[in-house]
C-alpha positions in Angstrom: -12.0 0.3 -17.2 -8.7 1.3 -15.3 -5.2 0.1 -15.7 -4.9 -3.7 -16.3 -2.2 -5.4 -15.4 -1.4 -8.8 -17.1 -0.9 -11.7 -14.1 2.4 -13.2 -15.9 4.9 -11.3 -13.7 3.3 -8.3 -14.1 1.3 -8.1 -10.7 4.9 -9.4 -9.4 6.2 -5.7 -10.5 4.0 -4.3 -8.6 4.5 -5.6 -5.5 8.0 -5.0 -6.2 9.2 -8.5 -4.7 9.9 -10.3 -6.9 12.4 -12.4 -5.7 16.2 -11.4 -6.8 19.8 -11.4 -5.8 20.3 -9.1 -2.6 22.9 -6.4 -2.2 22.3 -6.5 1.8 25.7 -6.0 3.8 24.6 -4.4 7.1 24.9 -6.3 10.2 22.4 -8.6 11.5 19.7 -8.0 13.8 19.7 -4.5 13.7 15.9 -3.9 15.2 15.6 0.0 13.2 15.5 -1.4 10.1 14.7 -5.0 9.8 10.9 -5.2 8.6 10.3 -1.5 9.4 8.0 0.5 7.3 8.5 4.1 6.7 6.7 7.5 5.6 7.7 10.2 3.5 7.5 13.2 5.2 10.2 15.8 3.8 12.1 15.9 0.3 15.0 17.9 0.6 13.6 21.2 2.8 10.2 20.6 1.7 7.6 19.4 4.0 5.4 16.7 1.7 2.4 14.8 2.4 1.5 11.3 0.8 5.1 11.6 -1.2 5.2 8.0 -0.8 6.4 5.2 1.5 9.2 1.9 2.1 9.6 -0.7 3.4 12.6 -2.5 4.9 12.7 -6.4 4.1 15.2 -8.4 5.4 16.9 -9.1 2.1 14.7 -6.4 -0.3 13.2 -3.3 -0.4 10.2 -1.9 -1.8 7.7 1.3 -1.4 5.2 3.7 -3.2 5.7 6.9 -4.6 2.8 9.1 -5.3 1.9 7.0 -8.4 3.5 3.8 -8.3 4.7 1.0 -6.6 8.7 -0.1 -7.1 11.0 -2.6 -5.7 14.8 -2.3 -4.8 17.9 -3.8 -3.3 19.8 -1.9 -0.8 23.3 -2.4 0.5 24.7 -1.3 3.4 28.0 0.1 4.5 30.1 1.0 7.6 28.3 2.6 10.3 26.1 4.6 8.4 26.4 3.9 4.5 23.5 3.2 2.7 22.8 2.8 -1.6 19.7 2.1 -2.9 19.0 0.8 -6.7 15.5 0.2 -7.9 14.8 -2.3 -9.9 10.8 -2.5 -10.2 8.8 0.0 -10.7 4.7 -0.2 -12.5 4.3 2.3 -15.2 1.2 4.1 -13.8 0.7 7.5 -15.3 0.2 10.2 -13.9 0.6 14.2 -13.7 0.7 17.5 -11.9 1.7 17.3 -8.0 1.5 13.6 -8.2 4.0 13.7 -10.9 6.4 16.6 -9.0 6.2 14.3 -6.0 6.9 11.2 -7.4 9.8 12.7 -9.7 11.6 13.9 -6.5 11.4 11.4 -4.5 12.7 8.7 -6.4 15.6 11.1 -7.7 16.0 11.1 -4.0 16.1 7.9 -3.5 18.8 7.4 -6.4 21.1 10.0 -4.4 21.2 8.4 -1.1 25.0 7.9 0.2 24.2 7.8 4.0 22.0 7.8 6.8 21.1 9.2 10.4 18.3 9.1 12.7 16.9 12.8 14.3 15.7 11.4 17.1 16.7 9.1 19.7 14.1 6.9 19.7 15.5 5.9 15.8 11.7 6.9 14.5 12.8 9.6 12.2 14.9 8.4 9.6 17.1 11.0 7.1 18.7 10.0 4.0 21.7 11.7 3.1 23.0 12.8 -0.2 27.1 12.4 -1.3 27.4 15.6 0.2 25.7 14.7 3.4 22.5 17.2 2.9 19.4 15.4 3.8 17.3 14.3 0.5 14.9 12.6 2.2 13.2 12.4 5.6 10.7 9.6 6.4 8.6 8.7 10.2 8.5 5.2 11.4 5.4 3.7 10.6 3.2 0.9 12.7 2.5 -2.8 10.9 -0.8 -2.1 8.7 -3.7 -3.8 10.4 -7.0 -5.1 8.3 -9.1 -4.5 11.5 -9.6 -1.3 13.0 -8.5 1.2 10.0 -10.2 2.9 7.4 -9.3 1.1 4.1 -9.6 1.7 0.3 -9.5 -0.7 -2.3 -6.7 0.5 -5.0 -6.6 -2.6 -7.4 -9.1 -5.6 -7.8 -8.4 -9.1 -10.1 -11.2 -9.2 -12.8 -10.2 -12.5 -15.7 -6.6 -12.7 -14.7 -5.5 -9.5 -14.8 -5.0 -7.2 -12.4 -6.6 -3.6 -12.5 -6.1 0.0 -10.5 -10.1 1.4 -9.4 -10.9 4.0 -11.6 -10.0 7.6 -11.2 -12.3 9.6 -9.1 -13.8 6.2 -7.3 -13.0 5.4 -3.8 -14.2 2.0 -2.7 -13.8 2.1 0.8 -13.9 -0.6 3.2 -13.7 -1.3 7.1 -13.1 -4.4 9.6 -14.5 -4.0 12.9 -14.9 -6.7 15.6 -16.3 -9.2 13.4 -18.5 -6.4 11.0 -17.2 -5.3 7.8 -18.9 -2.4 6.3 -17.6 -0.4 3.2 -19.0 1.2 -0.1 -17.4 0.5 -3.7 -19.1 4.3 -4.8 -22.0 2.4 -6.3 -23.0 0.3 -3.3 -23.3 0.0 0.2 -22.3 -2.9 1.9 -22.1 -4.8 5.2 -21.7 -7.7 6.6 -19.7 -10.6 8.9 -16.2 -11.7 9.2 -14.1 -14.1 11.0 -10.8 -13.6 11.4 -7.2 -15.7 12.3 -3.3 -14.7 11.8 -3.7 -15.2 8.4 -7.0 -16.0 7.4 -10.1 -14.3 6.9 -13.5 -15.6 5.8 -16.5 -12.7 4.7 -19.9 -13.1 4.3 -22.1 -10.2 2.5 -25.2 -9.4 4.1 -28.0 -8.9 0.9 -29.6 -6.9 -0.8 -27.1 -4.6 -1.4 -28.3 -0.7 -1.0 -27.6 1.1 -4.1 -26.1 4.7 -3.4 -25.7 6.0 -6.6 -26.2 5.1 -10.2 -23.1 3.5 -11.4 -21.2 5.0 -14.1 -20.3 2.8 -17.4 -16.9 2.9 -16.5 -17.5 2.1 -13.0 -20.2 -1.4 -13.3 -17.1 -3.7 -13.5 -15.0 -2.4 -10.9 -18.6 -2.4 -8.8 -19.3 -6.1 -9.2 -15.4 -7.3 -8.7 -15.1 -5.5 -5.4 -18.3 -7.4 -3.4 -17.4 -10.6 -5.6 -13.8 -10.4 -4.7 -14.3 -9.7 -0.8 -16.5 -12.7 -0.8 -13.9 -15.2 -2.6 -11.4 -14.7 -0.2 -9.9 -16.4 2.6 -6.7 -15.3 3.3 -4.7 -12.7 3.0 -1.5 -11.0 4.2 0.1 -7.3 5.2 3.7 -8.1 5.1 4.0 -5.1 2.9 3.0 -1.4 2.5 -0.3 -2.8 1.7 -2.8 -5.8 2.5 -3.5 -8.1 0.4 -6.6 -10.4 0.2 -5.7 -13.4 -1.4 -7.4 -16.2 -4.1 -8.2 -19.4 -1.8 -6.3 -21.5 -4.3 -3.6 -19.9 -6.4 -2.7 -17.2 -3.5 -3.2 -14.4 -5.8 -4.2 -11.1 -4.8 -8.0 -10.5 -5.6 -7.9 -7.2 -3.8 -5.6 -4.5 -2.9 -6.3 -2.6 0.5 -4.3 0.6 1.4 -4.9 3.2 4.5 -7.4 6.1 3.7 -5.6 8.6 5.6 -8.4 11.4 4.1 -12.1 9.1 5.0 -14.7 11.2 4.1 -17.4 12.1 6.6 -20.2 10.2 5.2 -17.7 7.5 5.7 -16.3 8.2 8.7 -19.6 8.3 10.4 -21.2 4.8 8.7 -18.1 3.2 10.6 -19.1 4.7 14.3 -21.1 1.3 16.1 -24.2 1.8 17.1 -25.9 1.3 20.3 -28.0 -0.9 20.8 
């Protein structure tokens, strides 16, 4: 039935904010890293793709490796000094390149003495080793958006406790000027939306199509998806992903994170149609 996660501090872990003391020490107001969210794009001389991601708070860090999520402080020194130490980190297995990436890039992360930018517009960020060899190189990233973006759900609440999809599923989902479309791998779905800052209200359109008979494993995670998109009312992206929040106790009913690989059957139920 997936990963569950108890809601007693546990979904707090894996956020990776949960709030603590701060080892912050760089100057104020500096525009390249205050709320900036980054992209792993090199470890050491490799070239990498989804390696994982951070995200600059103003008095915490936190990211994503290739398997799980983890939070940190960071302290700044000098012009160009920089120490991270994480301190959160969810326990989600996993293995082969998942695992390779994962392991190097929070070794990485452990190793960082310094930092520069390669470019002049300060959107590629290297990390630097105590030798001053580049451990780490991550792109500048744009806020995460709810509308516009091809979505997938990675964790839903079901009974308090907070659980990863299933391996193998992809419940996908999509906000579009008012319409929100998506498919949980057993269902089809559309329907309305209205939107604010902060809020968001979503109304299903029903019957549901049924695209495929949905595995054992798979019924739960099927019924918490539509139920949880329809409980919500608010939510937030203040962090590498969005959230969609409970109405009353603010906690996250659904996890949202960009599907960088949509497939086409997905790509193509998102196009509008004429009228």
């Amino acid at each position: 039935m997936g990963l569950k996660i108890r809601m007693a501090g546990a979904l707090g872990i894996a956020l990776g904010y949960l709030a603590g003391s701060s080892l912050i020490a760089h100057a104020a107001g500096d525009a390249d890293f205050q709320d900036s969210r980054w992209k792993v794009t090199q470890l050491g001389t490799e070239d990498v793709g989804m390696a994982g991601d951070l995200h600059f708070d103003k008095d915490r860090m936190s990211g994503a490796s290739a398997c799980n999520f983890f939070g940190a402080q960071y302290s700044f020194a000098g012009e160009s000094g920089l120490t991270i130490k994480i301190d959160r980190m969810t326990r989600k297995g996993c293995s082969g390149e998942a695992l390779r990436l994962e392991k190097g890039y929070i070794e990485a992360l452990e190793k960082v003495r310094s930092y520069t930018f390669a470019d002049t517009d300060h959107t590629v960020l290297d990390l630097k080793g105590e030798d001053g060899e580049v451990v780490a190189r991550l792109a500048k990233q744009a806020q995460f958006t709810l509308e516009g973006t091809h979505l997938k759900v990675v964790s839903y609440l079901f009974d308090g406790g907070l659980y990863n999809v299933n391996p193998g599923s992809k419940p996908t989902v999509r906000f579009t000027d008012g319409k929100i479309i998506g498919d949980t791998g057993c269902t089809r779905f559309e329907g309305t939306y209205e939107l604010t800052e902060t809020t968001v209200k979503i109304k299903l359109n029903r019957p549901f199509s049924k695209v495929a008979k949905c595995p054992e494993d798979d019924i739960q995670q099927d019924r918490m998806v539509l139920e949880n998109l329809e409980l919500t009312n608010r939510f937030d992206n203040g962090r590498n992903l969005i959230r969609l929040l409970h109405p009353e106790k603010e906690w996250a009913v659904l996890w949202l994170a960009l599907d960088l690989n949509p497939s086409k059957k997905t790509s193509e139920a998102f196009v509008p149609k004429e009228n």
